[in-house]
LUMFI-947753 format. One line per 3 residues: their letters; for each residue z, x, y of C-alpha. Coordinates in steps of 0.2 Angstrom, whole numbers, plus 5000, padded with zeros to 4 digits. Layout:
# residues N
a = Z:X:Y | ...
//
This chain:
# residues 356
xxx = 3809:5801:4919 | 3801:5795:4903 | 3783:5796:4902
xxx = 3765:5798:4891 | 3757:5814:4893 | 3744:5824:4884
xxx = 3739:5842:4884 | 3723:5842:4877 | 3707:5830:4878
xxx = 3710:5818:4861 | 3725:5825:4859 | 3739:5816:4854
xxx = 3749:5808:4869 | 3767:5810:4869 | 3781:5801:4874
xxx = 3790:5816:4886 | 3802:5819:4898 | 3796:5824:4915
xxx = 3805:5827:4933 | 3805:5812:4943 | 3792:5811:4956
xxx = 3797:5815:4974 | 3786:5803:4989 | 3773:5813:4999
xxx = 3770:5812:5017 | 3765:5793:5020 | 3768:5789:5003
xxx = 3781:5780:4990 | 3789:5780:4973 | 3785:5762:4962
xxx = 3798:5760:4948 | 3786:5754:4935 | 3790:5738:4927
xxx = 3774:5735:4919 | 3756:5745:4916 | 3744:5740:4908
xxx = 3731:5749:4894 | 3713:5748:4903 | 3696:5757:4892
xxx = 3696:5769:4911 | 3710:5778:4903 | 3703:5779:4887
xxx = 3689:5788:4893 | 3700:5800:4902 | 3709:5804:4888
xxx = 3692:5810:4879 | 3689:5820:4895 | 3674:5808:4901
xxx = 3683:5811:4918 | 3682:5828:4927 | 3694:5824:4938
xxx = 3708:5826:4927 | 3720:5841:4925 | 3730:5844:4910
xxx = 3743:5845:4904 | 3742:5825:4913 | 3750:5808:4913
xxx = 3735:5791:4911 | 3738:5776:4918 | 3731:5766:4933
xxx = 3738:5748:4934 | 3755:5745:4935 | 3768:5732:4945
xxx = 3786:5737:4950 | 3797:5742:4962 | 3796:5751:4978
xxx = 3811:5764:4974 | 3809:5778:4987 | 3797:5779:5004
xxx = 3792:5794:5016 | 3801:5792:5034 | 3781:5788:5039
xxx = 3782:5772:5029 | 3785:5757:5038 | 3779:5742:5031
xxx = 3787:5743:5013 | 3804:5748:5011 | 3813:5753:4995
xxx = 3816:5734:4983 | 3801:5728:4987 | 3790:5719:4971
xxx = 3774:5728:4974 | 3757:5733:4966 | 3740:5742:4972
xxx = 3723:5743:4968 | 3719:5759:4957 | 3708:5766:4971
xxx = 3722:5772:4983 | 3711:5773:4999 | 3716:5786:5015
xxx = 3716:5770:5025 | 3707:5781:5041 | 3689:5781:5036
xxx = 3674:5771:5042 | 3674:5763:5023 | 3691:5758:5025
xxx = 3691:5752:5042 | 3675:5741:5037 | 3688:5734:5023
xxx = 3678:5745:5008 | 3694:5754:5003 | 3687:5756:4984
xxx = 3671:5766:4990 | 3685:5778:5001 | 3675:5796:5000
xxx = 3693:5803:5003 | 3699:5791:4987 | 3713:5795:4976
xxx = 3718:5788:4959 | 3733:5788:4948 | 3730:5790:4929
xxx = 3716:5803:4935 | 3716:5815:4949 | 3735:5809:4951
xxx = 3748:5808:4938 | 3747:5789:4932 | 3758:5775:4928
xxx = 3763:5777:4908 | 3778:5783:4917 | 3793:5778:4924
xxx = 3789:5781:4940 | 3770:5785:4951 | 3767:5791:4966
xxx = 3760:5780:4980 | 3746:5789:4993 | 3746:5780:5009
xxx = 3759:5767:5004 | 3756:5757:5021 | 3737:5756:5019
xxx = 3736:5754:4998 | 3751:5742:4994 | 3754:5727:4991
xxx = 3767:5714:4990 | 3768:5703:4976 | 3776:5684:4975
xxx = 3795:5683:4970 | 3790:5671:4956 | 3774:5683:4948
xxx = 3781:5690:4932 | 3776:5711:4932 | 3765:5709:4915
xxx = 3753:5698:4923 | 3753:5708:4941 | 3750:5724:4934
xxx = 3732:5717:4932 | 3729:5714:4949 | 3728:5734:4949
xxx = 3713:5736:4939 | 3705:5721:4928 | 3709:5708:4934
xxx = 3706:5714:4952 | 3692:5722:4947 | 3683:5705:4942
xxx = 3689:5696:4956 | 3678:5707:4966 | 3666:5709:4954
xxx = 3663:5690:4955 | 3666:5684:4972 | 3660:5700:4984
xxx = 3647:5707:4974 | 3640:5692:4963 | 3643:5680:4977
xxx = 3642:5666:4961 | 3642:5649:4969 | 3646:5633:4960
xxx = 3634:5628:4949 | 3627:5643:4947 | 3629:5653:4928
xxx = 3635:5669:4924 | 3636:5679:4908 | 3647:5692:4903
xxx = 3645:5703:4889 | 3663:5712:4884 | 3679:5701:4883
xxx = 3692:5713:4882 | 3704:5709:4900 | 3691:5711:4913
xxx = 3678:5701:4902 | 3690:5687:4900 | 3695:5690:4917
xxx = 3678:5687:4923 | 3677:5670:4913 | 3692:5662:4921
xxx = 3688:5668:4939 | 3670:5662:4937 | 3672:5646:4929
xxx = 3687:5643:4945 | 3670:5646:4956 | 3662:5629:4948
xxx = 3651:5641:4936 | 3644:5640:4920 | 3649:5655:4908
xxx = 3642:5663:4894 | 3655:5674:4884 | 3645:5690:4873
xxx = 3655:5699:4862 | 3657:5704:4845 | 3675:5698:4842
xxx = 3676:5682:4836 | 3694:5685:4843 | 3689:5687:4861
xxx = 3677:5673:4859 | 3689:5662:4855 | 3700:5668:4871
xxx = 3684:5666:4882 | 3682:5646:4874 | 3701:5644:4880
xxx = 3695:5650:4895 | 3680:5635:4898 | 3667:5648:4894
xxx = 3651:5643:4879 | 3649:5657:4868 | 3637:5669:4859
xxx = 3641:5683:4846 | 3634:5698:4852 | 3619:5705:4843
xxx = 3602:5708:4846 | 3597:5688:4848 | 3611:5686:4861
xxx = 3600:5688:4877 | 3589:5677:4871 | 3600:5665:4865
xxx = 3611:5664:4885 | 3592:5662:4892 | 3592:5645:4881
xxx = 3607:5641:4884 | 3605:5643:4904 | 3589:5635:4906
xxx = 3578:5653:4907 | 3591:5663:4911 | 3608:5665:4921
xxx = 3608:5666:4938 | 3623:5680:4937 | 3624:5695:4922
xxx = 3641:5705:4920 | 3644:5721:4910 | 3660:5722:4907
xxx = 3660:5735:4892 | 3652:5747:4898 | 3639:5756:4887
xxx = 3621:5757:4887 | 3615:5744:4875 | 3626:5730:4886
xxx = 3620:5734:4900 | 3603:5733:4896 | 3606:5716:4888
xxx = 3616:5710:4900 | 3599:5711:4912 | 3589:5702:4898
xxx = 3600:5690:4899 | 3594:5685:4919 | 3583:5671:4925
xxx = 3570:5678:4937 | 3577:5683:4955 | 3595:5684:4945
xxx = 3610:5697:4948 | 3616:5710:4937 | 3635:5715:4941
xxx = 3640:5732:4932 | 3660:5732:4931 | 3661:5742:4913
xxx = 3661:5761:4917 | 3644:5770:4910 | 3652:5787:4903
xxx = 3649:5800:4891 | 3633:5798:4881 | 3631:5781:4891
xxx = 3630:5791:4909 | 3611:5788:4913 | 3607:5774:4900
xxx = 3589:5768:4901 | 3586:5753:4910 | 3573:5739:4909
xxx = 3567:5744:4928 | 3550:5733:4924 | 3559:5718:4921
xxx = 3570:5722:4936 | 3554:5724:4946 | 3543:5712:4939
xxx = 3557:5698:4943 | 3563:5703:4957 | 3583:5706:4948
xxx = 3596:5715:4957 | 3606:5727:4951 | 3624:5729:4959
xxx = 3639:5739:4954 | 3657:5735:4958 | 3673:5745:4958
xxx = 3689:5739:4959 | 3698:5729:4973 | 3700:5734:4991
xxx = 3718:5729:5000 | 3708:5720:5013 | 3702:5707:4995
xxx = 3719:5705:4988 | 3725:5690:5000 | 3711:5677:4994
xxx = 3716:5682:4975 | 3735:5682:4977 | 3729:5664:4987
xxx = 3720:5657:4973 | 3733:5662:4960 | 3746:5653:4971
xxx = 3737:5639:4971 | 3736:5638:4953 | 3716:5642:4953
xxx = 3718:5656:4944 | 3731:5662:4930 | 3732:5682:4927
xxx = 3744:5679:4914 | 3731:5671:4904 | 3721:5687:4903
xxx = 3735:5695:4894 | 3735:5701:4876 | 3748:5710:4868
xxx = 3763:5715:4877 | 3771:5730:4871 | 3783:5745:4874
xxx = 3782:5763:4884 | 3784:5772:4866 | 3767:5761:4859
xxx = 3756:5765:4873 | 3748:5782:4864 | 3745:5770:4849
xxx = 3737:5757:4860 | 3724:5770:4867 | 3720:5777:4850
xxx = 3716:5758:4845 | 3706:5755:4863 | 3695:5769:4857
xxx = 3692:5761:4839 | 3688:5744:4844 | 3704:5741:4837
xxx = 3715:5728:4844 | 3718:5708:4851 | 3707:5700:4865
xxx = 3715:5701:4882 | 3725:5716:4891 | 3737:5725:4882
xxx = 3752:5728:4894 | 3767:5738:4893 | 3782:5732:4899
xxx = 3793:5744:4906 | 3814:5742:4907 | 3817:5755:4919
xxx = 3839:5758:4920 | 3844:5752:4937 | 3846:5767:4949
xxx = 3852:5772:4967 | 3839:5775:4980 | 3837:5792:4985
xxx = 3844:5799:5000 | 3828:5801:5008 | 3822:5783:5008
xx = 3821:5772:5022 | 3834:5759:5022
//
């Protein structure tokens, strides 16, 4: 199969040819259609990550094909549309029998401790437990989202935020989980707030039905007025230690703070302003990913034409531009939206092995 690897941390990624994958015990091969390009593999490509073995393939949200399942698997079969969340869960433990699959301590996850999807073909752990089946009609570029940032801010707002209509958010970052948040929220009945420095991505987030605010050291200040002393909900969906810190100062007393955008690098233990958090009684939540148990209510909203992951899309490109694309996440570079690959695998017979 064809495929992006690098061997080094920085290093250029290149497109390679690599033996085709073979499905585990209890797991399956996806045919990837579509994989998107998410700031997580950026930061495993710079070695932020220490779960990652080189030489190594990135990659972590991606929609396709079921092409090959273990004799364990029963309820996918090869031909099936399918996607799943980037947290592949064991599907045994006490999180994931509680319905918490994306804070599974026995976790796997392609693009880091598992060979991702800038490829052909990934690996599946668990298929039963971690996929899931995707509407005939949903075209891949959009679905490959529902692996990672779109997911991710579904989650982000309903479970953990718990926004409620009438209620106002802001989010600081607009790339695809930022713009992601903005649709899903203002679906709830919210008010939103778009930060960013992109006049680009603020323009998406307007499209989207959110007001917005360039980013900069005024901005907090500015969401407070615009949100009547603060919004009752604060997203960081970047992920650095300035936004996350604004993205609190943005909060009315008694408000929510959501961190989505991974806090890596130089930006592991940024400071925090803990006497605001304590003086106003603010809470401070993470959120990661998208459990299986989660993805019914999305895939029911998006049915129901409440919600539109298409729309979160950016630039759609090929399997040879994704090492370009990742240099350009890392340089700011770049449209608003995800950038997704799309993927035109040849058509090919199922393995032996496969269940029929």
């Amino acid at each position: 199969m064809r495929a992006i690897s690098y061997a080094a941390f920085g290093g250029t990624p290149e497109l390679v040819e690599l033996p085709d994958p073979i499905a585990p015990p209890r797991g399956a091969v996806i045919r990837v259609h579509a994989t998107g390009v998410c700031r997580s593999d950026w930061h495993a490509w710079q070695g932020h990550d220490d779960s990652v073995t080189l030489p190594h393939v990135p990659g972590h949200e991606f929609a396709g094909v079921v092409e090959q399942v273990s004799p364990e698997v029963t309820r996918f079969a090869p031909g099936d549309r399918v996607t799943a969340p980037f947290i592949l869960a064991c599907g045994r433990c006490a999180q994931c029998r509680a319905g918490a699959g994306q804070v599974c301590p026995q976790q796997r996850q392609p693009g880091f401790d598992l060979p991702g999807s800038y490829a052909e073909r990934v690996v599946v752990t668990e298929a039963d437990h971690n996929l899931v089946a995707l509407p005939a009609g949903m075209d891949m570029v959009a679905a490959a989202g529902l692996g990672c940032r779109f997911g991710t801010a579904y989650h982000a707002v309903h479970a953990q935020a718990r926004l409620r209509a009438g209620e106002s958010l802001a989010v600081l970052g607009c790339g695809g989980v930022g713009l992601s948040v903005v649709q899903i929220a203002v679906a709830a009945g919210a008010e939103v707030i778009a930060v960013d420095v992109s006049a680009a991505a603020l323009g998406a987030a307007r499209e989207l039905g959110a007001s917005i605010v360039p980013a900069g050291p005024e901005a907090p200040s500015r969401v407070r007025a615009l949100t009547d002393g603060g919004a009752h909900v604060s997203v960081d969906a970047l992920g650095s230690a300035a936004t996350a810190a604004a993205a609190i100062s943005c909060l009315r007393p008694r408000g929510r703070h959501i961190q989505v955008g991974l806090l890596l690098g130089a930006d592991a233990d940024p400071p925090l302003p803990m006497g605001r958090v304590i003086g106003q009684e603010l809470q401070i939540l993470g959120s990661h990913g998208l459990p299986v148990a989660e993805y019914a209510a999305m895939l029911a909203d998006i049915a129901a034409g409440r919600l539109d992951p298409q729309r979160a899309v950016g630039a759609v490109i090929g399997l040879e531009d994704l090492p370009e694309a990742l240099a350009e996440m890392g340089a700011g570079a770049g449209g608003a939206g995800m950038t997704v690959a799309r993927l035109a695998p040849a058509p090919r017979t199922v393995p032996d092995s496969s269940r029929a």
